[in-house]
C-alpha beads as a LAMMPS data file, in Angstrom:
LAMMPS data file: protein, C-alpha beads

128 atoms
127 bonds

1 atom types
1 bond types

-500.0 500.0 xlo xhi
-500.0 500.0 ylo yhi
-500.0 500.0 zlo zhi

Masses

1 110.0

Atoms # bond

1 1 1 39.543 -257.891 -179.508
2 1 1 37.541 -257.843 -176.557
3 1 1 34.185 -259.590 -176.353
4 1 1 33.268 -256.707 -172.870
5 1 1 29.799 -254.538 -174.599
6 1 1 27.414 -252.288 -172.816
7 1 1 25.995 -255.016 -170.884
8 1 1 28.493 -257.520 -170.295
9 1 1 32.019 -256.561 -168.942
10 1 1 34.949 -259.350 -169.180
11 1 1 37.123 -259.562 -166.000
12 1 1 39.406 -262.146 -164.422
13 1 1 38.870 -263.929 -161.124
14 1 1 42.790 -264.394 -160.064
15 1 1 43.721 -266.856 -157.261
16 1 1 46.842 -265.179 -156.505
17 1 1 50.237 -267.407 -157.664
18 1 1 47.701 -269.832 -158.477
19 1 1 44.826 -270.071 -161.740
20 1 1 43.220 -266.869 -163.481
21 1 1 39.340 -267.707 -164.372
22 1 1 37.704 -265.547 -167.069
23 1 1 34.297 -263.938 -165.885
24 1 1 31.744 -261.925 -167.054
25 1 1 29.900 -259.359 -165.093
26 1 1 26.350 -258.579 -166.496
27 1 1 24.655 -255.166 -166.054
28 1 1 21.426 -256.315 -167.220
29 1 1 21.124 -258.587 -164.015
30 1 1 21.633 -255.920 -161.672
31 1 1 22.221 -252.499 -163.284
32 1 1 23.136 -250.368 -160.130
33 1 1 25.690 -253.148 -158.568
34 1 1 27.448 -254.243 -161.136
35 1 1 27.840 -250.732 -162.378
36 1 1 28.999 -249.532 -158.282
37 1 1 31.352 -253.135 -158.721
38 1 1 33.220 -252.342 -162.204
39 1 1 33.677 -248.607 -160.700
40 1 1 35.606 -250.243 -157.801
41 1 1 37.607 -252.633 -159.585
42 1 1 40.670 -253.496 -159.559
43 1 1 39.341 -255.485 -155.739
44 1 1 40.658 -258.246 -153.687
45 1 1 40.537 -259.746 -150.573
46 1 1 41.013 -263.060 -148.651
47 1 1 39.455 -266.648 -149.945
48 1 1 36.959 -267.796 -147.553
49 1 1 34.280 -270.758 -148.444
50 1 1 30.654 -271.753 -147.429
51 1 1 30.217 -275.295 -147.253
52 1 1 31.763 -277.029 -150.312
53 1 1 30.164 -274.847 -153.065
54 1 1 30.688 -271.645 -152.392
55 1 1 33.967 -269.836 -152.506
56 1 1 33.992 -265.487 -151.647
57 1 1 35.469 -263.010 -150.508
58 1 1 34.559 -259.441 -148.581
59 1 1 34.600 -256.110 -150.158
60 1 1 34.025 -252.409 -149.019
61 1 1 31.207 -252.307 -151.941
62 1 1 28.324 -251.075 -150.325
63 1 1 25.025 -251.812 -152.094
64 1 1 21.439 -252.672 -151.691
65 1 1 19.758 -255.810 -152.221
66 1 1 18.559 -255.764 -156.461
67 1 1 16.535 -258.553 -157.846
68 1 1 17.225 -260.680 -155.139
69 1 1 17.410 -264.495 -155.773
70 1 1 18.556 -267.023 -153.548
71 1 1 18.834 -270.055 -156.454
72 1 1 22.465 -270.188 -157.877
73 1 1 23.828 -272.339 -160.568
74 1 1 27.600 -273.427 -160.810
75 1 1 29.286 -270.932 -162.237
76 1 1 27.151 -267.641 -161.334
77 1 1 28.571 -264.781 -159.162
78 1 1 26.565 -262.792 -156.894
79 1 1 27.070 -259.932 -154.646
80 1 1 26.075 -260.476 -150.326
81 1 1 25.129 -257.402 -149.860
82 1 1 25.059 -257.851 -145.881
83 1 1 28.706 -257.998 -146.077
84 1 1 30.043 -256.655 -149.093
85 1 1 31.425 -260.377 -150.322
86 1 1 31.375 -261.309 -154.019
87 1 1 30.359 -264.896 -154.275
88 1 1 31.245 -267.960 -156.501
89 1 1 29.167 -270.843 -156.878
90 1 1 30.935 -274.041 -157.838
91 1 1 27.209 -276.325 -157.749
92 1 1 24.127 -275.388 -157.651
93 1 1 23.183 -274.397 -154.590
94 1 1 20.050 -272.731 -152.574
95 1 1 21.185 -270.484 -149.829
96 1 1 19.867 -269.278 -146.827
97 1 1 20.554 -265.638 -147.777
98 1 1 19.427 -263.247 -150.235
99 1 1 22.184 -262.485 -152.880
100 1 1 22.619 -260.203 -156.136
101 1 1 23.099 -262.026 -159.316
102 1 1 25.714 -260.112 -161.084
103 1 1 27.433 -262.041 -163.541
104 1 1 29.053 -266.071 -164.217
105 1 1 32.526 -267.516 -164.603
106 1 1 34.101 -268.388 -167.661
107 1 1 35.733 -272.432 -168.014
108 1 1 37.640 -274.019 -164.883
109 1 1 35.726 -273.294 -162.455
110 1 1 36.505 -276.743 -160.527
111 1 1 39.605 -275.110 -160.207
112 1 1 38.171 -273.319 -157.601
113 1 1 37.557 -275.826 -155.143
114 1 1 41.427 -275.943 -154.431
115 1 1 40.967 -272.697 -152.816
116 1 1 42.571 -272.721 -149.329
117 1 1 42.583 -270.278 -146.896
118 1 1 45.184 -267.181 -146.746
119 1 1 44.304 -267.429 -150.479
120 1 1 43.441 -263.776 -152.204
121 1 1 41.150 -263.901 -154.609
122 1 1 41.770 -260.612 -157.139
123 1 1 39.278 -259.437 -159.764
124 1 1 40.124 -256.908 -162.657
125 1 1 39.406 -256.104 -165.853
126 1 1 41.165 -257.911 -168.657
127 1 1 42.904 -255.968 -170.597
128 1 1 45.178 -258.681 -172.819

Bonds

1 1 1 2
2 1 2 3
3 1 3 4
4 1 4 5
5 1 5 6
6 1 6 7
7 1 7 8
8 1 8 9
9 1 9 10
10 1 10 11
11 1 11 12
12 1 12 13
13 1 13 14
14 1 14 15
15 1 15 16
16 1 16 17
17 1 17 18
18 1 18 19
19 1 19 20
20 1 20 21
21 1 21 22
22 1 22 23
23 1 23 24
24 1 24 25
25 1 25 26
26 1 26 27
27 1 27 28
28 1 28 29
29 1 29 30
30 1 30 31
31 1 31 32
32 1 32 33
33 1 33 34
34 1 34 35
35 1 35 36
36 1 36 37
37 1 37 38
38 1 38 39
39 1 39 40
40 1 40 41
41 1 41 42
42 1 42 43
43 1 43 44
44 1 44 45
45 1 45 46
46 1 46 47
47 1 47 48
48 1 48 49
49 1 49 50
50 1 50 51
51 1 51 52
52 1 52 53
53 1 53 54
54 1 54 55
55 1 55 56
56 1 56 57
57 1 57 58
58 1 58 59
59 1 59 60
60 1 60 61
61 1 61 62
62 1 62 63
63 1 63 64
64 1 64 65
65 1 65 66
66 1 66 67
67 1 67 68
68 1 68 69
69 1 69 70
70 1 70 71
71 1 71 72
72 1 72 73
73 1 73 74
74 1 74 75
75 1 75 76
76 1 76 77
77 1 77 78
78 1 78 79
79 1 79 80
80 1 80 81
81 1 81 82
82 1 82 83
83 1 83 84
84 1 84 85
85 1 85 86
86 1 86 87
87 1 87 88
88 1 88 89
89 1 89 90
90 1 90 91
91 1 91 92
92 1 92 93
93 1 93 94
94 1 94 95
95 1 95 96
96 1 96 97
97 1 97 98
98 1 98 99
99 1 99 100
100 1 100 101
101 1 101 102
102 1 102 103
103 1 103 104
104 1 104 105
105 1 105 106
106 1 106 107
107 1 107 108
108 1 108 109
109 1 109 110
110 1 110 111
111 1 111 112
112 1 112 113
113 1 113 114
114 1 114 115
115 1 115 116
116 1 116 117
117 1 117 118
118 1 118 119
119 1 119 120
120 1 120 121
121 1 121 122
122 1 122 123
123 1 123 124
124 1 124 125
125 1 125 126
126 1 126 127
127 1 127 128
């Protein structure tokens, strides 16, 4: 049975070869983006990291700025909309740039600090 409703939608974050992280995308954080997001899915692109505590990668999703913060906590995603990334925050972390909350990873997310680069990050729905 899966625990995806209305306003939460179950995916995996997949380091390719490498770990599968459970996530949850949350419409009632950003309505419009997540909904523009889960219509793109399945996506996935090349690991690239911002200082040690936050891990992304670059999309062709092209959305607005919606209920902008710029205060993470480990574990949230968010969506750059300057560049189309989706972001993963491993700490808690204030950035520089404006970002979308959209949704938060599931356990092992330390797992994602072994990210190198040439890695490809995928994201899908989970459909076990």
């Amino acid at each position: 049975m899966s625990t995806s409703s209305v306003s939460k939608k179950q995916l995996v974050l997949e380091i390719r070869g490498k770990v599968k992280i459970k996530c949850d995308l949350k419409r009632h954080l950003s309505p419009r983006t997540v909904g523009i997001i889960l219509r793109s899915l399945p996506l996935e692109g090349h690991a690239h990291q911002l200082g040690n505590s936050i891990f992304y990668f670059e999309t062709s999703i092209d959305s607005g700025i919606e209920r902008s913060r710029s205060e993470f906590k480990k574990g949230d995603i968010a969506f750059l909309p300057s560049t189309g990334s989706i972001c993963f925050f491993t700490n808690d972390v204030t950035t520089g740039k404006i970002m979308t909350p959209i949704g938060e990873l599931g356990k092992n997310i330390d797992v994602l600090k072994d990210v190198k680069s040439g890695d490809v990050f995928c994201i899908y729905e989970d459909v076990a």
